[in-house]
C-alpha positions in Angstrom: -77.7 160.4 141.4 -76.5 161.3 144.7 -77.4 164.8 146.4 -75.7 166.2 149.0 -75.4 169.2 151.4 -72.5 171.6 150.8 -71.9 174.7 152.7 -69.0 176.8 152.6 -67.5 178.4 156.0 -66.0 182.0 156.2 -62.8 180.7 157.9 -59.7 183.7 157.1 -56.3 182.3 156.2 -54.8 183.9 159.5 -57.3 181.8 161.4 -56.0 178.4 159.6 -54.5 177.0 162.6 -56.9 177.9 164.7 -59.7 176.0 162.7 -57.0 173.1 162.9 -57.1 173.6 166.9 -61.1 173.0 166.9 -60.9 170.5 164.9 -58.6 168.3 167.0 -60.5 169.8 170.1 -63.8 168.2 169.0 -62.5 164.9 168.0 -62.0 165.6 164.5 -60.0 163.3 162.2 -57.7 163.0 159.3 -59.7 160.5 156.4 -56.8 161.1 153.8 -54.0 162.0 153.2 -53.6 165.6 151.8 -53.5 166.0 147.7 -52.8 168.5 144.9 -56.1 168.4 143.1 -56.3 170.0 139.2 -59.4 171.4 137.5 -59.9 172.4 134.0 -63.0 174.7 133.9 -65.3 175.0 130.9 -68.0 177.6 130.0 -69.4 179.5 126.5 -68.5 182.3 124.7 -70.7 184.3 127.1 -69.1 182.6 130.3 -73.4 181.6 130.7 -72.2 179.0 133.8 -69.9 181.9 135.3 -73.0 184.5 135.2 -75.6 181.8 136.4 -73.1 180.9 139.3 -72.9 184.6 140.4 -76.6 185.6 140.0 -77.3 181.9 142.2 -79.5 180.5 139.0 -81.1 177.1 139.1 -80.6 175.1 137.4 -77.1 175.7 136.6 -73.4 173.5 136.5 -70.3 173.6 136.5 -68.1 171.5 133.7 -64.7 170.4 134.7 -61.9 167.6 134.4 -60.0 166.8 137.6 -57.2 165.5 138.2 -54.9 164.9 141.1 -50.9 165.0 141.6 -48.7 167.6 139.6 -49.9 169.8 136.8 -48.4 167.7 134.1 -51.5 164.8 133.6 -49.7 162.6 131.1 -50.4 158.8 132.5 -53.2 160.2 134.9 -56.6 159.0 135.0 -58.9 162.4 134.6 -62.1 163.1 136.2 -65.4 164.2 133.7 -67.3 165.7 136.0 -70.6 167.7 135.8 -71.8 169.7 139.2 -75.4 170.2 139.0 -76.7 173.0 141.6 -81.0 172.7 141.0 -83.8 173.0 143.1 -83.9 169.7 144.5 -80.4 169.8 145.7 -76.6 169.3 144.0 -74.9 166.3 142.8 -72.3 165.3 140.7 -71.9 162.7 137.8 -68.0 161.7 136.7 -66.7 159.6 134.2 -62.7 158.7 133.9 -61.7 160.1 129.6 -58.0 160.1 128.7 -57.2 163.9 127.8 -58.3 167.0 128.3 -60.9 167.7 125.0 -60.5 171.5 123.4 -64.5 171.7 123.6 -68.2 169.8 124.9 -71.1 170.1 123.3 -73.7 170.6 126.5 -77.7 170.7 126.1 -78.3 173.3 128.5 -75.1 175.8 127.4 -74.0 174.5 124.0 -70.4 174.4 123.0 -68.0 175.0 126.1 -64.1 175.4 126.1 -61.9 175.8 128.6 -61.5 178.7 130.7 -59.7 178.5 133.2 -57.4 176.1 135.3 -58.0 176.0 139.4 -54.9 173.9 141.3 -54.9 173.5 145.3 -53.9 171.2 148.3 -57.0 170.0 150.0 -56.8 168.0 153.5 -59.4 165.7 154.4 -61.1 165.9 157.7 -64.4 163.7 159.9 -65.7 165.8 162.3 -69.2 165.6 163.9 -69.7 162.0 160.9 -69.6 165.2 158.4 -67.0 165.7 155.7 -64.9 168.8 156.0 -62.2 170.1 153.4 -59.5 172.7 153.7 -58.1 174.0 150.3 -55.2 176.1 150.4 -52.7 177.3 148.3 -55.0 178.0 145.7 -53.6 179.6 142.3 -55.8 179.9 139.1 -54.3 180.0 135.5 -55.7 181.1 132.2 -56.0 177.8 130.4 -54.7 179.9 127.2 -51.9 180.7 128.3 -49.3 181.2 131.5 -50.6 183.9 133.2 -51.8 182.9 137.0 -53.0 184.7 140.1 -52.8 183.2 143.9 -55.8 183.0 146.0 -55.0 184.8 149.6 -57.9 183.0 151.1 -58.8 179.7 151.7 -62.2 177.7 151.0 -63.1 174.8 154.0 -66.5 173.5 153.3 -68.8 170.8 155.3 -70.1 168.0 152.3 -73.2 166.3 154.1 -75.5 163.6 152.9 -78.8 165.7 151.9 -81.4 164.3 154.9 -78.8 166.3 157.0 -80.9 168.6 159.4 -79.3 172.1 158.8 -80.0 173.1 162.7 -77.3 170.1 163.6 -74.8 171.8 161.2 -74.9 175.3 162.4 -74.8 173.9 166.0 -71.9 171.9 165.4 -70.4 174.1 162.8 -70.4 177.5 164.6 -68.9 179.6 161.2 -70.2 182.0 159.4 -71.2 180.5 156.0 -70.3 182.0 152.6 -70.0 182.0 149.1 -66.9 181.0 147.9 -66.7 179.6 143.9 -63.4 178.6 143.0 -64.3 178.5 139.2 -66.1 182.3 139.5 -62.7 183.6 141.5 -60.7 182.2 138.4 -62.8 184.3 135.9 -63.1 187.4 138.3 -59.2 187.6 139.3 -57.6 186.8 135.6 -60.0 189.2 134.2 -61.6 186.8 131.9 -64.9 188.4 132.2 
């Protein structure tokens, strides 16, 4: 187990190509090319992980399955993962299955189904030997059935190893920072709540 540093920025949409212009001006770089990525949320009948996410409980997760490319997963590899936000730090744990299961049983939130389904376009970037992200074009579906709502934001986000010193990222990352929960936007904005 791996923890790491993530913070999100409060970068506006209509300041997109802007960020893009600091990033090239301070030597940033492409690591990959840009993908569609797919999640599959999961919480309780009480939507416990949703609440615990909002109220910034610890210990708390996030259950998902990822996957990347189009909407339609048939032949994809998918993505088991398990976010852990606690007091020590957050990691993730993965494991590759070969569908999407109608329910978990978890020891900390018992039987959890899926919610809701998060799909964006995420771009890559190394600036300052940091990771930073850019999703865009984020929409969020109920998992039940077709009804979707766009995001008119975007989420960029700095992913550090965890010895990071925190006064070399908001020198070098001059943003303010913010929450910004992709899963807790999908529950919030297709009324799920």
């Amino acid at each position: 187990m791996t923890f790491r540093i993530e913070e999100k920025l409060a970068v506006n949409s209509q300041n997109l190509f802007k960020l893009y212009e600091w990033i090239k001006r301070h030597g940033g770089r492409t690591l990959y090319p840009d993908r569609t990525i797919n999640s599959v949320y999961y919480d309780n009948s009480s939507l416990q992980m949703f609440q615990d996410s909002e109220e910034g409980c610890v210990p708390r997760k996030k259950i998902r399955v990822r996957y990347y490319g189009q909407k339609d997963y048939i032949d994809q590899d998918l993505n088991f993962e398990v976010k852990v936000s606690s007091v020590e730090g957050r990691f993730k744990t993965q494991k590759i299955i070969n569908n999407i299961p109608d329910f978990f049983l978890d020891k900390q939130y018992g039987i959890v189904k899926p919610k809701s389904m998060v799909s964006y376009s995420r771009s890559y970037y190394e600036i300052f030997n940091q990771r930073l992200t850019i999703d865009k074009a984020i929409t969020y579906n109920n998992y039940k059935n077709a009804f979707f709502k766009k995001e008119f934001d975007i989420a960029v986000e700095i992913k550090s190893k965890f010895n990071t010193d925190s006064d070399f990222l908001l020198e070098h990352f001059p943003f303010h920072r913010k929450r910004f929960s992709k899963y807790c936007r999908s529950i919030i904005l297709l009324n799920l709540n």
